[in-house]
ROMI-542410 format. One record per residue: residue number from 1; x, z, y of N, C-alpha, C in turn. Coordinates in steps of 0.1 Angstrom, whole numbers. Layout:
<recs>
+-----+-------+-------+-------+-------+-------+-------+-------+-------+-------+
:   i :  n_px :  n_pz :  n_py : ca_px : ca_pz : ca_py :  c_px :  c_pz :  c_py :
+-----+-------+-------+-------+-------+-------+-------+-------+-------+-------+
: NUM :     X :     Z :     Y :     X :     Z :     Y :     X :     Z :     Y :
...
+-----+-------+-------+-------+-------+-------+-------+-------+-------+-------+
</recs>
This chain:
<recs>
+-----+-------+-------+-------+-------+-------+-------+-------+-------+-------+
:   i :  n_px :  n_pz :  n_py : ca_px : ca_pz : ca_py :  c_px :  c_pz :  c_py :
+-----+-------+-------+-------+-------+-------+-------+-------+-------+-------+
:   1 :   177 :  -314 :  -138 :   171 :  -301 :  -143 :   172 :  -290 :  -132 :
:   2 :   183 :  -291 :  -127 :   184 :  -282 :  -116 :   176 :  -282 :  -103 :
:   3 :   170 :  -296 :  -100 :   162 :  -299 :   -88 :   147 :  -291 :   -93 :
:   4 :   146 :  -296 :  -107 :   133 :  -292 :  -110 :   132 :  -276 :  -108 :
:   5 :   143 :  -266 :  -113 :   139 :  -254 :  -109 :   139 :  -250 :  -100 :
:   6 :   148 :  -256 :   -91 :   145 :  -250 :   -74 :   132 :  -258 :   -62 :
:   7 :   129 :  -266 :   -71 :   115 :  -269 :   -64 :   105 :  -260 :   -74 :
:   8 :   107 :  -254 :   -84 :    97 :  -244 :   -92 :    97 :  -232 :   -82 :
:   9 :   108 :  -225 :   -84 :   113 :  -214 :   -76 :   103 :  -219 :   -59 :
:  10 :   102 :  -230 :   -53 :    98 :  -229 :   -42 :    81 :  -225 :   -41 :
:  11 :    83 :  -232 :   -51 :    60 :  -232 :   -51 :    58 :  -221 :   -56 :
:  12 :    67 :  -218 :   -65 :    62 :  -202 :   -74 :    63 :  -192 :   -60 :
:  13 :    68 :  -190 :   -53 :    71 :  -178 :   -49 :    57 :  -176 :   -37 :
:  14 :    58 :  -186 :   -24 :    45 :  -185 :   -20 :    32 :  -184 :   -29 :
:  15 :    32 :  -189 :   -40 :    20 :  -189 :   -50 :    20 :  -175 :   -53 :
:  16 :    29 :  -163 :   -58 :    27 :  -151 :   -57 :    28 :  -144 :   -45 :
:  17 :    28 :  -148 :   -35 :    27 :  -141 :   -20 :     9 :  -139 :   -20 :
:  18 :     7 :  -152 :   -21 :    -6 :  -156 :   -20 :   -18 :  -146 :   -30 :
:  19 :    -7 :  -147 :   -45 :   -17 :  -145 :   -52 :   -21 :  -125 :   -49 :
:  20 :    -8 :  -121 :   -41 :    -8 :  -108 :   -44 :   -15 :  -104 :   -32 :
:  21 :   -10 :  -110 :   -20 :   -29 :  -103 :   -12 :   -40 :  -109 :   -12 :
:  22 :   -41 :  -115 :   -19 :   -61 :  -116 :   -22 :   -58 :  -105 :   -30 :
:  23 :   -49 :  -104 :   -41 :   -56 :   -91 :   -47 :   -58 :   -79 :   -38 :
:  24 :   -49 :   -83 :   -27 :   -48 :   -66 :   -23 :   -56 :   -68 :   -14 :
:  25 :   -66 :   -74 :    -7 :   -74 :   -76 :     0 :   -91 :   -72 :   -10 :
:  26 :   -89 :   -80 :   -20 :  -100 :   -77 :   -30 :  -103 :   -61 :   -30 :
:  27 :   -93 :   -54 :   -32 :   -92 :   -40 :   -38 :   -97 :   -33 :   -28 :
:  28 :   -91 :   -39 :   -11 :   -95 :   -33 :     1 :  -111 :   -31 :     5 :
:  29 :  -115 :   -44 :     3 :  -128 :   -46 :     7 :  -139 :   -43 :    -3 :
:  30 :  -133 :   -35 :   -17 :  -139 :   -33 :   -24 :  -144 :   -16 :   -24 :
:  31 :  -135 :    -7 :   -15 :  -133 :     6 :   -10 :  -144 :     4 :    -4 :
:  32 :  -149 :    24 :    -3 :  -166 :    20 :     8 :  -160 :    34 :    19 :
:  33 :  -162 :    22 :    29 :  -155 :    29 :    40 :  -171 :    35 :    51 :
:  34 :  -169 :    47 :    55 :  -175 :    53 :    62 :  -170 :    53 :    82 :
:  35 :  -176 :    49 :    87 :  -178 :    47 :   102 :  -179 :    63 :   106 :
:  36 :  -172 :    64 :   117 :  -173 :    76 :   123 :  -173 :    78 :   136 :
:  37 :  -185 :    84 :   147 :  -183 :    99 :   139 :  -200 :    98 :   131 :
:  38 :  -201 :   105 :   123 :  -209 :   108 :   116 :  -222 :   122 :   112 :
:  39 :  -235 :   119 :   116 :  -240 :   134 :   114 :  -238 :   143 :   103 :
:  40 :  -240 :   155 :   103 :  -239 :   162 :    93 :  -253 :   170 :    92 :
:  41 :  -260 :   163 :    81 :  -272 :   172 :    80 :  -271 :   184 :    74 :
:  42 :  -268 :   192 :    67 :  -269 :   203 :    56 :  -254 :   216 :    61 :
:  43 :  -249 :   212 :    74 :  -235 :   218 :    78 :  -237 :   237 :    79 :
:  44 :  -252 :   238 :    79 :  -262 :   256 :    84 :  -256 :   259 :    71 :
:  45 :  -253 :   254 :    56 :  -254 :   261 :    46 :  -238 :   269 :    46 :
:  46 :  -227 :   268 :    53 :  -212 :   272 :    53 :  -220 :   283 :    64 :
:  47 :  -212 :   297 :    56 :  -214 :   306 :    65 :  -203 :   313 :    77 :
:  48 :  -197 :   303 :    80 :  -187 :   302 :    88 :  -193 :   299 :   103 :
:  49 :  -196 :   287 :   101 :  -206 :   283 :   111 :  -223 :   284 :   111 :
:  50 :  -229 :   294 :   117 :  -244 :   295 :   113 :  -248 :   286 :   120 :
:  51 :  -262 :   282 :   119 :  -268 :   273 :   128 :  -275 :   281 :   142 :
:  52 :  -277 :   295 :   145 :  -281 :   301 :   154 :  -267 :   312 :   157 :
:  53 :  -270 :   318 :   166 :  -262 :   328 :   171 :  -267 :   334 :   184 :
:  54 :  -268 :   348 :   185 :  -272 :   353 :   194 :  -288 :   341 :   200 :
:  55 :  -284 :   337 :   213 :  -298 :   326 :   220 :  -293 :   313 :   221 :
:  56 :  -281 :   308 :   213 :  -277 :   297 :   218 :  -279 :   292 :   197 :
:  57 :  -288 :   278 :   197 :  -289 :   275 :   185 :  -284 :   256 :   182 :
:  58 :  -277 :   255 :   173 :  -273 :   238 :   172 :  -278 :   235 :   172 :
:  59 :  -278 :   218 :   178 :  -285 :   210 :   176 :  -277 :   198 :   162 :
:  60 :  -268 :   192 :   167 :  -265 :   184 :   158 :  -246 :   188 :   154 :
:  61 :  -245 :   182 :   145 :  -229 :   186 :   139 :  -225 :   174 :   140 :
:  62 :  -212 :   166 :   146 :  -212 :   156 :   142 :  -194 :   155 :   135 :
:  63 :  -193 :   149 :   123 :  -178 :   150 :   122 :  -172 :   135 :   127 :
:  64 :  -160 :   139 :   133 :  -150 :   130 :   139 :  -139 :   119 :   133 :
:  65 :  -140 :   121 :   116 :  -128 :   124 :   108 :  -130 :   127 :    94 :
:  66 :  -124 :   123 :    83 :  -126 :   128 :    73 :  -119 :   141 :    72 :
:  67 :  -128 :   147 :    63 :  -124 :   165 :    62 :  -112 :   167 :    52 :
:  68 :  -105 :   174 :    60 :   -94 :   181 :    50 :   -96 :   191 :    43 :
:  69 :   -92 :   190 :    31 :   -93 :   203 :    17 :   -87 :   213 :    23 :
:  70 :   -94 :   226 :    22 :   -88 :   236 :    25 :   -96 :   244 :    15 :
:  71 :   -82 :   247 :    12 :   -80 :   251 :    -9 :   -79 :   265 :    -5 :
:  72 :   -88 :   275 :    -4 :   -84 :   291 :    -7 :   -83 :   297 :   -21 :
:  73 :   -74 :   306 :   -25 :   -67 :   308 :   -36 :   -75 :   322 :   -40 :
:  74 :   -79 :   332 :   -24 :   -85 :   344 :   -33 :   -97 :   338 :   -32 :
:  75 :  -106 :   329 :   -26 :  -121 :   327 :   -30 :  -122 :   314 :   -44 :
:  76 :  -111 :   311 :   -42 :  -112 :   299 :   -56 :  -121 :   285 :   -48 :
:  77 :  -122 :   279 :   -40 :  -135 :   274 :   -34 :  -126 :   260 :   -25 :
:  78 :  -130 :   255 :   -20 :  -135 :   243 :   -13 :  -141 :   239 :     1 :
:  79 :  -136 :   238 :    10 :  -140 :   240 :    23 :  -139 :   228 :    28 :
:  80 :  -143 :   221 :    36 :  -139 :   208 :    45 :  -148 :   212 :    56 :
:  81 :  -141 :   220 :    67 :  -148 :   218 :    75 :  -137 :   217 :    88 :
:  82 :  -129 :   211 :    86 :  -118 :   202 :    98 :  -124 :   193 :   101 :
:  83 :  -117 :   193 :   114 :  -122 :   176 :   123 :  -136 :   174 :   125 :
:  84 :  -142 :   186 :   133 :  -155 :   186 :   131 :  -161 :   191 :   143 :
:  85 :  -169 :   180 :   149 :  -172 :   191 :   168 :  -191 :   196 :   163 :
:  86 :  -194 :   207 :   170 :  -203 :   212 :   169 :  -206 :   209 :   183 :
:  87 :  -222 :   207 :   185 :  -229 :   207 :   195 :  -241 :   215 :   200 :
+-----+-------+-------+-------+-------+-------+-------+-------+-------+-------+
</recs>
């Protein structure tokens, strides 16, 4: 009786190694991952950065990076515009 549980104990435990990264492989490859860097079409609408200035006018925005939240408390609002090169 005792052989039998330590040869259970042996198969069982790789069998949950096993079973637990496919899952966690499943979950990974199931995420939708974005390639970077990335254009930013619509970036003229943040009045932080205009799309003209004086004689010099953008051409393209490209981000480097996913954007970090930047939470302002007197505008109440939502900003992501970290990690971001302008051209």
């Amino acid at each position: 009786m005792k052989r039998l549980k330590i040869h259970m104990n042996k198969k069982l435990i790789p069998l949950l190694v096993c079973f637990s990264l496919a899952i966690v492989s499943l979950t990974a490859a199931s995420q939708e991952t974005t390639r970077y860097p990335i254009e930013i079409a619509d970036f003229q609408q943040w009045e932080k950065f205009p799309a003209q200035c004086a004689d010099y006018r953008r051409s393209t925005v490209r981000a480097y990076a996913p954007a970090l939240a930047d939470y302002s408390k007197r505008q109440g609002v939502q900003r992501n515009a970290d990690h971001v090169r302008i051209y």
